[in-house]
N, CA, C and O atoms as a printed pandas DataFrame, in Angstrom:
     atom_number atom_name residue_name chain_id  residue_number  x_coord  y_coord  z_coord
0              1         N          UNK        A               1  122.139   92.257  114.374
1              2        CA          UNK        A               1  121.933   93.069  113.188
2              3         C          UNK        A               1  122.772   92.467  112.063
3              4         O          UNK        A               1  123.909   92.020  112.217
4              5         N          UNK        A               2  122.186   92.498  111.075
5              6        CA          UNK        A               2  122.900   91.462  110.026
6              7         C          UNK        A               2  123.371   92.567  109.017
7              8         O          UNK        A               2  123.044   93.752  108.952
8              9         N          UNK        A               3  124.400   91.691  108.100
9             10        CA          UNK        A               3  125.027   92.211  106.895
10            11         C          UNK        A               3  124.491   93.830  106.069
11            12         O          UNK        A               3  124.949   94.936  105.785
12            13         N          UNK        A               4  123.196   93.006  105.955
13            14        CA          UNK        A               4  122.726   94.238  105.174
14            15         C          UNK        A               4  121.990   95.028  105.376
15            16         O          UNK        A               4  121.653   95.872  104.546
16            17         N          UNK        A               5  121.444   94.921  106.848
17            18        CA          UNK        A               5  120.693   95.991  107.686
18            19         C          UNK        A               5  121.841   97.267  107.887
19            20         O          UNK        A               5  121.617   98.467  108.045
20            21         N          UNK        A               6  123.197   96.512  107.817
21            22        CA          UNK        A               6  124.205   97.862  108.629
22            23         C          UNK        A               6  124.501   98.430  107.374
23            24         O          UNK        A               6  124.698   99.644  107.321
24            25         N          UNK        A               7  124.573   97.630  106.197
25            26        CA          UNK        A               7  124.642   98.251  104.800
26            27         C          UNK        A               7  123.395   99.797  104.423
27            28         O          UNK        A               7  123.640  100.852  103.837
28            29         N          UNK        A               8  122.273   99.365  104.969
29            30        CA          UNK        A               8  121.471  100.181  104.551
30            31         C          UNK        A               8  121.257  100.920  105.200
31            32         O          UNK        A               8  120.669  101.845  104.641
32            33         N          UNK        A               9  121.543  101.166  106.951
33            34        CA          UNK        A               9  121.628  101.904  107.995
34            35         C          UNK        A               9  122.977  102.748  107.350
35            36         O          UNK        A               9  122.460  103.744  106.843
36            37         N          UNK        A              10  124.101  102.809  107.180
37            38        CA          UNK        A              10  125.129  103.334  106.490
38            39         C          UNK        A              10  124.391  103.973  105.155
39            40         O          UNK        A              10  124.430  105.175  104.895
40            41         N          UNK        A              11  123.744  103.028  104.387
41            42        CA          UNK        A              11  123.221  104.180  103.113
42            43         C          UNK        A              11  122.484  105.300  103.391
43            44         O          UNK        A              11  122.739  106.458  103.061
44            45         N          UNK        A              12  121.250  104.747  104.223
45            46        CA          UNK        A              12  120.538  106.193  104.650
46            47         C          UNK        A              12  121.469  107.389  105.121
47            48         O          UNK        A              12  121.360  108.510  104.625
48            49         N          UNK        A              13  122.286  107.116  105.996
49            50        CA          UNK        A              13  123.047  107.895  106.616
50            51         C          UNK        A              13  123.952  108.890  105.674
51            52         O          UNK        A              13  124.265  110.040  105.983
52            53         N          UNK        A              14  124.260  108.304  104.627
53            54        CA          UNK        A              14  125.113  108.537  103.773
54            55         C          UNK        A              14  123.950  109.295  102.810
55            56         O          UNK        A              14  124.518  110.124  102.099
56            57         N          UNK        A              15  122.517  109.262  102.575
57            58        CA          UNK        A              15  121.727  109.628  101.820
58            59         C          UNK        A              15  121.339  111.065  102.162
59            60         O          UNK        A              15  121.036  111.918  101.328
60            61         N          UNK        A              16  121.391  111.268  103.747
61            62        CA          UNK        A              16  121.248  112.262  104.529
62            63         C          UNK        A              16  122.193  113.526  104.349
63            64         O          UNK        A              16  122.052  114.680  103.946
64            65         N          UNK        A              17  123.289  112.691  104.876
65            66        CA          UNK        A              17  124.283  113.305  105.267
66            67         C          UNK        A              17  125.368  113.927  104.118
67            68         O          UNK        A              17  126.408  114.489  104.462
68            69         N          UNK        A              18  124.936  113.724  102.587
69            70        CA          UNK        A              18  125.501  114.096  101.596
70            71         C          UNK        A              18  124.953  115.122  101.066
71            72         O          UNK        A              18  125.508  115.793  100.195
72            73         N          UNK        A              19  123.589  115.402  101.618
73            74        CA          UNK        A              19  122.666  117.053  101.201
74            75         C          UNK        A              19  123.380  117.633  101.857
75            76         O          UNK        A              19  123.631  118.538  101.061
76            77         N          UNK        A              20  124.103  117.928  102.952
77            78        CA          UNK        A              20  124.092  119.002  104.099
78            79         C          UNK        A              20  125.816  118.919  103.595
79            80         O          UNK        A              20  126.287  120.036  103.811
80            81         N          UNK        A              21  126.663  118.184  103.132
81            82        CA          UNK        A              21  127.866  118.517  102.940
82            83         C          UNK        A              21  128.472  118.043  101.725
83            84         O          UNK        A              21  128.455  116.879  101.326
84            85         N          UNK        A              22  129.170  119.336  101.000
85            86        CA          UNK        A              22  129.175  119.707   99.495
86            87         C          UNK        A              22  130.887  118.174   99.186
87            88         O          UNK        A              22  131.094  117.707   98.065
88            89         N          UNK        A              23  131.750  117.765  100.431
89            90        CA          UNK        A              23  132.585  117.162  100.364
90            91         C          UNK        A              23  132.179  115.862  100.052
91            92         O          UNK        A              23  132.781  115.170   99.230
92            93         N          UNK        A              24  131.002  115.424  100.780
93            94        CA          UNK        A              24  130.551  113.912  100.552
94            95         C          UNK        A              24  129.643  113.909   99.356
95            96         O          UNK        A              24  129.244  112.867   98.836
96            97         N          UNK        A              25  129.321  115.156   98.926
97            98        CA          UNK        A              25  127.895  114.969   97.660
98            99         C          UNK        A              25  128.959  114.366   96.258
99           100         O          UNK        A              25  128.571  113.651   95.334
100          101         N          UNK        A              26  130.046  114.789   96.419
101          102        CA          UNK        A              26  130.493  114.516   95.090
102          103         C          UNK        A              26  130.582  112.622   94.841
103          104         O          UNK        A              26  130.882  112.046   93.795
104          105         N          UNK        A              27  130.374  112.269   95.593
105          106        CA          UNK        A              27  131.029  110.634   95.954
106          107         C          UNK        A              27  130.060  109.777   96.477
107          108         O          UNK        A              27  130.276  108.587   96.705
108          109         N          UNK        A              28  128.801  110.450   96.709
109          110        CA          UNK        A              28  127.645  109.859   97.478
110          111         C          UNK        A              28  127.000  108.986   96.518
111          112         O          UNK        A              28  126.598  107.869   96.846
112          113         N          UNK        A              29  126.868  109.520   95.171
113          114        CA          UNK        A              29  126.364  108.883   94.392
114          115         C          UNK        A              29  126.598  107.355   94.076
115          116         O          UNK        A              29  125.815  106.410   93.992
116          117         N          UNK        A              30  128.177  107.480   93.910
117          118        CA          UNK        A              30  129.481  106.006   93.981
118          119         C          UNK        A              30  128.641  105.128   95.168
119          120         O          UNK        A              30  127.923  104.137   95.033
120          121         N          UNK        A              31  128.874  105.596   95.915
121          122        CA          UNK        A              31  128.709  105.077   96.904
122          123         C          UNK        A              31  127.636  104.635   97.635
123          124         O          UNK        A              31  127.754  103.753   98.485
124          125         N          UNK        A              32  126.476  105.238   97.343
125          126        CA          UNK        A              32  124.842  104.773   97.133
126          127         C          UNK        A              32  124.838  103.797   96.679
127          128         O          UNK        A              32  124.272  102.932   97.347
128          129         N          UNK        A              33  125.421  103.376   95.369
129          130        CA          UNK        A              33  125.103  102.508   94.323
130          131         C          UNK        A              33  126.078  101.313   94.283
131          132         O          UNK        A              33  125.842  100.244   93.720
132          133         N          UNK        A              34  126.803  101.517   94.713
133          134        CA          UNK        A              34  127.730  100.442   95.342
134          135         C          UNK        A              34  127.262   99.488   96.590
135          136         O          UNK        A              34  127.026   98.281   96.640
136          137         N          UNK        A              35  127.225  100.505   97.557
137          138        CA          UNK        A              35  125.923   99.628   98.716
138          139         C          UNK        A              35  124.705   99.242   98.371
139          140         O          UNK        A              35  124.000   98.613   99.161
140          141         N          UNK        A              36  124.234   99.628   96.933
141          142        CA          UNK        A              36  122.946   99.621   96.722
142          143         C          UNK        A              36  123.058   98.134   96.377
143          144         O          UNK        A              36  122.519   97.240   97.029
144          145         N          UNK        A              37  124.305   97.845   94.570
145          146        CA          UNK        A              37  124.749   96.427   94.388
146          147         C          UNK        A              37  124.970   95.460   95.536
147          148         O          UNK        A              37  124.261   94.454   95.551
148          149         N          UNK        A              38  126.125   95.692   96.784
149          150        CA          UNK        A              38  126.501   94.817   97.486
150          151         C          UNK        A              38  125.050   94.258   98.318
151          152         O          UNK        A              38  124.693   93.090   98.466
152          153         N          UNK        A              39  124.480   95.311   98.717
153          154        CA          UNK        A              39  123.158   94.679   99.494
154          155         C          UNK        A              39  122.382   93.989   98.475
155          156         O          UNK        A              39  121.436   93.538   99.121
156          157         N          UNK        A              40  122.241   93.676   97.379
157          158        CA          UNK        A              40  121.146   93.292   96.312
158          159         C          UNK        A              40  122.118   91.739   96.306
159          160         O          UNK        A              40  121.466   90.709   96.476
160          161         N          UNK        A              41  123.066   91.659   96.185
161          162        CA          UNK        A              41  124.233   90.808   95.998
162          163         C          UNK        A              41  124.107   90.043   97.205
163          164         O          UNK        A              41  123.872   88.837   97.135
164          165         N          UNK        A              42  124.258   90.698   98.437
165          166        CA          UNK        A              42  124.385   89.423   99.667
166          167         C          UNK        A              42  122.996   88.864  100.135
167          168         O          UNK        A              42  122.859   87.687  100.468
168          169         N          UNK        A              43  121.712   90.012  100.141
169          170        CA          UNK        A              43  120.625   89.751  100.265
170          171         C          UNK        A              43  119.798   89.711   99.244
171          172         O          UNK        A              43  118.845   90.475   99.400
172          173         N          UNK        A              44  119.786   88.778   97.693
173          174        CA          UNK        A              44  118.676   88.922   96.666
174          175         C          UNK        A              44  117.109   88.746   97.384
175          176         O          UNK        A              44  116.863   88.153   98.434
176          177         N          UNK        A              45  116.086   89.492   96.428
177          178        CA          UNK        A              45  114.689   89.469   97.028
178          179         C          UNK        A              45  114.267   88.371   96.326
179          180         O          UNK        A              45  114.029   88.356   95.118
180          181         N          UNK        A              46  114.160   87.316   97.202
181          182        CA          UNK        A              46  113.702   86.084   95.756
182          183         C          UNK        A              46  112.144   86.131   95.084
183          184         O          UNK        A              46  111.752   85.640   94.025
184          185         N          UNK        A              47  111.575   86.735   95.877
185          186        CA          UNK        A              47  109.877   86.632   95.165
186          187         C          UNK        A              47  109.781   88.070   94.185
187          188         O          UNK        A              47  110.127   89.228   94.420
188          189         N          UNK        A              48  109.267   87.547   93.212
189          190        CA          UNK        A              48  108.648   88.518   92.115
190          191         C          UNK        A              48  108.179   89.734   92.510
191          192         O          UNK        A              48  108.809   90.739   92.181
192          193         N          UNK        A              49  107.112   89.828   93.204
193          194        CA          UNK        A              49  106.067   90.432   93.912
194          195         C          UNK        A              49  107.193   91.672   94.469
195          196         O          UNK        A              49  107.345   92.772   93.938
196          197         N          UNK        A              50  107.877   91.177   95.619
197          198        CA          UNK        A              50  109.591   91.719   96.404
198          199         C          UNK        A              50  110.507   92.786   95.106
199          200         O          UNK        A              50  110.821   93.961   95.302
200          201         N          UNK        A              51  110.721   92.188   94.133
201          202        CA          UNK        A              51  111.701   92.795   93.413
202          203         C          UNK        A              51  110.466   93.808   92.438
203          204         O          UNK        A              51  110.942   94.933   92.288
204          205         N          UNK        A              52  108.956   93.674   91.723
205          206        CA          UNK        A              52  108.620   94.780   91.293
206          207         C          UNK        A              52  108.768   95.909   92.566
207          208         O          UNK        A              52  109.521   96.882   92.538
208          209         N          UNK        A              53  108.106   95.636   93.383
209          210        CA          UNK        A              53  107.887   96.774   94.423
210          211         C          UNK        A              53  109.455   97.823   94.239
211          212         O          UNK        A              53  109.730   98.966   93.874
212          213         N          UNK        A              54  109.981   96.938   94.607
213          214        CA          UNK        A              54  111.989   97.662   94.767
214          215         C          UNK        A              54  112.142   98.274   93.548
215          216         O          UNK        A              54  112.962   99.188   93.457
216          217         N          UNK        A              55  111.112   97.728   92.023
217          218        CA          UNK        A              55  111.608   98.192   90.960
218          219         C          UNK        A              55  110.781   99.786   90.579
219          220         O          UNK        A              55  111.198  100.699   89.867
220          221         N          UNK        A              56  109.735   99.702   91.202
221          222        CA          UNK        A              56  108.751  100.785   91.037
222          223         C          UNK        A              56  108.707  102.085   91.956
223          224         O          UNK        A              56  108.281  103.218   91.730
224          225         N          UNK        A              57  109.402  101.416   93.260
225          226        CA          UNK        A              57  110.029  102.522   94.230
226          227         C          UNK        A              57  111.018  103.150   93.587
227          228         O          UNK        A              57  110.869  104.361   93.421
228          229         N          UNK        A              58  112.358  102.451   93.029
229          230        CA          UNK        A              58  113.439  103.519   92.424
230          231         C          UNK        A              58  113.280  104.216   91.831
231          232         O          UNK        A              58  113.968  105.235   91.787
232          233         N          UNK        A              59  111.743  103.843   90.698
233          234        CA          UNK        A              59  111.709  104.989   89.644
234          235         C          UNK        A              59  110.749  105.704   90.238
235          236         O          UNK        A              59  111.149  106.868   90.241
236          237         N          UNK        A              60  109.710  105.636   90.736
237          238        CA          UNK        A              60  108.712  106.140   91.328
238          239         C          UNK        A              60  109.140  107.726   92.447
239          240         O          UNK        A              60  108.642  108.852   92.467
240          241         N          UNK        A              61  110.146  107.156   93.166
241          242        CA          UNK        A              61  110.368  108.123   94.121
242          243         C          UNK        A              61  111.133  109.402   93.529
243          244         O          UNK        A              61  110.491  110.434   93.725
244          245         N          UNK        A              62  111.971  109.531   93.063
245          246        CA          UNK        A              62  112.308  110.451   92.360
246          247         C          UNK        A              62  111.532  111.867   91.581
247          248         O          UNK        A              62  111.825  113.050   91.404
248          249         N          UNK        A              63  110.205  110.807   91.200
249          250        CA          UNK        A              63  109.477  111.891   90.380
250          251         C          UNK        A              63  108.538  112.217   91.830
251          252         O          UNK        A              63  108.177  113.394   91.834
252          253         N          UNK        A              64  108.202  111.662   92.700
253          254        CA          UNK        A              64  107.403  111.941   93.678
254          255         C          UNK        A              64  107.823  113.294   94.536
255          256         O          UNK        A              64  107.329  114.375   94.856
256          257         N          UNK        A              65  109.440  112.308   94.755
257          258        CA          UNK        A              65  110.072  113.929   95.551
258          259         C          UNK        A              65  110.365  115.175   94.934
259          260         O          UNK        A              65  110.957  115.984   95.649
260          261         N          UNK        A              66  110.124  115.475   93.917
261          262        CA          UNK        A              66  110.440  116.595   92.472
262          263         C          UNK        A              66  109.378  117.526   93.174
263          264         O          UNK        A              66  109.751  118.698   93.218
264          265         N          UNK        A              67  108.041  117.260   93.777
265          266        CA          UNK        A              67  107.183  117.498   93.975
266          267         C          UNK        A              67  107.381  118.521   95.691
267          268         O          UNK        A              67  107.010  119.667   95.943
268          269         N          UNK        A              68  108.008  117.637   96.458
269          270        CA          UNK        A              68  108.801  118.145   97.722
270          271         C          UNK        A              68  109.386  119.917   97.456
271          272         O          UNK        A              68  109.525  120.831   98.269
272          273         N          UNK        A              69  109.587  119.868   96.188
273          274        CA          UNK        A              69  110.222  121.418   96.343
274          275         C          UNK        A              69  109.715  122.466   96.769
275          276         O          UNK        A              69  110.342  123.316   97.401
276          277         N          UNK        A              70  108.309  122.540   96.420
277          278        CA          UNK        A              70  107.678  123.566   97.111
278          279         C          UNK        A              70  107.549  123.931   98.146
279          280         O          UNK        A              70  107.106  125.034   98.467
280          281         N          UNK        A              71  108.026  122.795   99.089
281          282        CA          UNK        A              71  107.806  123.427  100.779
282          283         C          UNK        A              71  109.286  124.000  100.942
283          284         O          UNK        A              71  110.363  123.419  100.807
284          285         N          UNK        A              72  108.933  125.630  101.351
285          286        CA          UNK        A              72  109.632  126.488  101.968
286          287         C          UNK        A              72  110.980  125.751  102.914
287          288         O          UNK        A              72  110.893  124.999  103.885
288          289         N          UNK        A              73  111.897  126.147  102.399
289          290        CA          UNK        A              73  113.180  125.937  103.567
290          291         C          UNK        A              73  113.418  124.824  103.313
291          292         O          UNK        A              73  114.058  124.898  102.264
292          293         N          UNK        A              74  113.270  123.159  103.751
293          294        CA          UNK        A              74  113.227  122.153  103.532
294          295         C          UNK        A              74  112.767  121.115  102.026
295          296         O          UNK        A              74  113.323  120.066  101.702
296          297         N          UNK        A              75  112.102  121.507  101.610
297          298        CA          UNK        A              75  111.613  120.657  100.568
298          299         C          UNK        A              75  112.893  120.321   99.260
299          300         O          UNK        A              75  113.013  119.368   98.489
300          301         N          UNK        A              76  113.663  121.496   99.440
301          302        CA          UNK        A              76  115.165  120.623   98.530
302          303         C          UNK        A              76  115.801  119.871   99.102
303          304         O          UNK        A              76  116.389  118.903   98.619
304          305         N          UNK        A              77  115.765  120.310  100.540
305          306        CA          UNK        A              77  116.972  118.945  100.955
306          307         C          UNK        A              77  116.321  117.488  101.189
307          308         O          UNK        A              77  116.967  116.451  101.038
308          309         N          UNK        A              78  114.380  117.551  101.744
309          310        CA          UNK        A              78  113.606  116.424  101.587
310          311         C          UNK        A              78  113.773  115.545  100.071
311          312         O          UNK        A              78  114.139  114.380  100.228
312          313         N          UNK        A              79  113.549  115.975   98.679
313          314        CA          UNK        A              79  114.381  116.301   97.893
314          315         C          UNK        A              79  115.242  115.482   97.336
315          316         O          UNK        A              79  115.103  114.400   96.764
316          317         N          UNK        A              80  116.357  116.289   97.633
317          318        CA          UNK        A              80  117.343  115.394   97.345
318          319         C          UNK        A              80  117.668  114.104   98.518
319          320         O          UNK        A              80  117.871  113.021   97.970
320          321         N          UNK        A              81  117.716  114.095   99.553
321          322        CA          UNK        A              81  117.198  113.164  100.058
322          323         C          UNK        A              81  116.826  111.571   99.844
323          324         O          UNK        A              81  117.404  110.497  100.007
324          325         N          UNK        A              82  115.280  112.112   99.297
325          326        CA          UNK        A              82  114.949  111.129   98.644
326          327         C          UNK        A              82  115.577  110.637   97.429
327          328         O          UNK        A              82  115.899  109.459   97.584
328          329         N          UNK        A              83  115.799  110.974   96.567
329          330        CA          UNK        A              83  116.745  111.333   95.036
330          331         C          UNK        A              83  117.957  109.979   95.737
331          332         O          UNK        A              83  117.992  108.883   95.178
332          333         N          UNK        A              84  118.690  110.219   96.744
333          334        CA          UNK        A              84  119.953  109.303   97.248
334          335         C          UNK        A              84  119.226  108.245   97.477
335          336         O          UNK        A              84  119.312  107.323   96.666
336          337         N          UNK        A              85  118.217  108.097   98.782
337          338        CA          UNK        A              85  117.582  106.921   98.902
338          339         C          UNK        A              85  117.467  106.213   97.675
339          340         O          UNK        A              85  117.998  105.103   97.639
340          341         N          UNK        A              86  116.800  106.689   96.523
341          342        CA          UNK        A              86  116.529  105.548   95.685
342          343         C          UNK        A              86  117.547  105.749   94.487
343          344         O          UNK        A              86  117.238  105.238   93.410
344          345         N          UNK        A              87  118.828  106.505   94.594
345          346        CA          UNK        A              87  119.809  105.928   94.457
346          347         C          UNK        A              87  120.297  104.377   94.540
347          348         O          UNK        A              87  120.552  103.523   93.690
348          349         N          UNK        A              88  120.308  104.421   96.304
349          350        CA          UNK        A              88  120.664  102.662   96.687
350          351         C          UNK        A              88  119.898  102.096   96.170
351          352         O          UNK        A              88  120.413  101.102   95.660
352          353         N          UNK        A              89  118.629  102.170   95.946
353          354        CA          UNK        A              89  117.448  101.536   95.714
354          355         C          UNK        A              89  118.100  100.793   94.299
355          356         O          UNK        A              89  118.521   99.636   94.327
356          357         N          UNK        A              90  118.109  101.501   93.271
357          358        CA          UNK        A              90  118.290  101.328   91.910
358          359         C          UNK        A              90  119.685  100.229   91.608
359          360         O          UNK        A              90  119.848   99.378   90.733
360          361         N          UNK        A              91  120.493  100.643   92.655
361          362        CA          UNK        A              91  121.307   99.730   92.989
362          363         C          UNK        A              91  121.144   97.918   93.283
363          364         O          UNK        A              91  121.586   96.976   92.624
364          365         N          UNK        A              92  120.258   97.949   94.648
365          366        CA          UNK        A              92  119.866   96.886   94.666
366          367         C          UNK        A              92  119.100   96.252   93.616
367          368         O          UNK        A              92  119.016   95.057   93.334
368          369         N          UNK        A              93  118.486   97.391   93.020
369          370        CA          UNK        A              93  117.122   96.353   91.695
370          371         C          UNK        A              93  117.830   96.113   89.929
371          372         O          UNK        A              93  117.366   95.775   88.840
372          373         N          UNK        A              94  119.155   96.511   90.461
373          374        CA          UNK        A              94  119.982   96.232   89.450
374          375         C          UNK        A              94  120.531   94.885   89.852
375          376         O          UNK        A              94  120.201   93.819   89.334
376          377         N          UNK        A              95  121.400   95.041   90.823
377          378        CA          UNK        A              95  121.826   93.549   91.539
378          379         C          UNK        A              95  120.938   91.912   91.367
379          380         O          UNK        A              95  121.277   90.732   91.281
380          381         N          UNK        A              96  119.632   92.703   91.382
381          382        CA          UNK        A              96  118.560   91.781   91.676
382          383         C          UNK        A              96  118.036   91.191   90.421
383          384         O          UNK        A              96  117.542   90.083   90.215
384          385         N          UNK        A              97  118.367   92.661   89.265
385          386        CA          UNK        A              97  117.942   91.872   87.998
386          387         C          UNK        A              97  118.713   91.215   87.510
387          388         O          UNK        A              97  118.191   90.513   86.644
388          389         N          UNK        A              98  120.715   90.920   87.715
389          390        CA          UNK        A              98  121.318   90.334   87.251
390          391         C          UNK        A              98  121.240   89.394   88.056
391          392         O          UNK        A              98  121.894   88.715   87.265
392          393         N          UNK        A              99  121.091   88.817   88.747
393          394        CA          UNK        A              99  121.146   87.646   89.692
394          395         C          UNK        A              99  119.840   86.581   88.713
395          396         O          UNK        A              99  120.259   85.506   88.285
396          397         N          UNK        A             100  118.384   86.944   88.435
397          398        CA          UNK        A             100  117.695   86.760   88.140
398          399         C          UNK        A             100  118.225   86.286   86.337
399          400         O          UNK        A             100  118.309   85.111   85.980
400          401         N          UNK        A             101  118.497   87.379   85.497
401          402        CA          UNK        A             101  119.182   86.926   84.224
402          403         C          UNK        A             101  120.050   85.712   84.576
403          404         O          UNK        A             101  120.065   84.647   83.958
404          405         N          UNK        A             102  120.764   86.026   85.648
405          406        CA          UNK        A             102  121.725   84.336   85.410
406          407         C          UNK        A             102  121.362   83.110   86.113
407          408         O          UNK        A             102  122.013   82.081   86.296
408          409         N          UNK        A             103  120.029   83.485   86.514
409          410        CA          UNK        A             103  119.636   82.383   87.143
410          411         C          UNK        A             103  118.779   81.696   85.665
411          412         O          UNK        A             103  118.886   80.571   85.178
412          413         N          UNK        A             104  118.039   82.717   85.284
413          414        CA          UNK        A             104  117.410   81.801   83.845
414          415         C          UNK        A             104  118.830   81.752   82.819
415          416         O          UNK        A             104  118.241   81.993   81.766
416          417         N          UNK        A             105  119.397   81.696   82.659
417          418        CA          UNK        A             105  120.552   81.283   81.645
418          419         C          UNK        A             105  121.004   79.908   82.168
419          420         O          UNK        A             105  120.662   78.846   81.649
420          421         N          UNK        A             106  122.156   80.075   83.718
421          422        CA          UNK        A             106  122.417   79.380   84.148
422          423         C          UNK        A             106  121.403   78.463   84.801
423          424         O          UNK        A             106  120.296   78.845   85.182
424          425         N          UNK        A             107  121.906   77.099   84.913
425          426        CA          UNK        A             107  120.849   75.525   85.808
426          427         C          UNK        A             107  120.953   75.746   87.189
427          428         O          UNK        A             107  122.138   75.848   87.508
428          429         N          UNK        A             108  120.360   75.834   87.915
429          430        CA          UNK        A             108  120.052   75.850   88.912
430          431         C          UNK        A             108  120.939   74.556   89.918
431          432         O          UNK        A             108  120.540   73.395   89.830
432          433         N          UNK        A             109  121.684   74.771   90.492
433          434        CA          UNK        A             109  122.530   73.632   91.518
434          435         C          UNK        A             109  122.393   73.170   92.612
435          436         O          UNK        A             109  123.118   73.069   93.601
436          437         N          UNK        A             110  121.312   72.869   92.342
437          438        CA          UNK        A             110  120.353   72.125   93.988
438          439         C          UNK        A             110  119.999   70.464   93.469
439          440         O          UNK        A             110  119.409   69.694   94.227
């Protein structure tokens, strides 16, 4: 299991596990988005195609799960939930767009 599989196995976990307790929600956010950078950082998506998808999920999901509320009992914490997931998300497609800016600025060293 590599670098950033345990990165994102830890985010979900952390995406989960910050609805259900009011101690980790305050800090989850930090911390989404921090794993979100470091994984975008050790693993960039090099194909185009790779980074819209990542870019259309972060914004995409948010308004999708808004929608989740209506189901009885569950649908806030499905919810917010999702809301953390693409937290990290936004993270990585930030990572991904600065990597990309300094790759067209900076020459390439191959």
């Amino acid at each position: 299991m590599g670098f950033n599989q345990i990165l994102t196995i830890v985010g979900l976990l952390i995406s989960i596990v910050a609805v259900f307790f009011a101690e980790l929600a305050a800090y989850s956010g930090l911390l989404l988005v921090i794993f979100g950078l470091v994984n975008g950082f050790v693993s960039p998506i090099a194909d185009l195609t790779g980074r819209m998808a990542y870019t259309v999920a972060a914004v995409a999901m948010p308004v999708v799960a808004n929608s989740l509320d209506v189901i009885p009992g569950i649908g806030m914490h499905l919810n917010a939930i999702i809301d953390n997931i693409a937290i990290m998300l936004a993270g990585m497609v930030i990572a991904n767009f600065l990597l990309a800016v300094k790759d067209s600025i900076l020459p390439s060293s191959n």
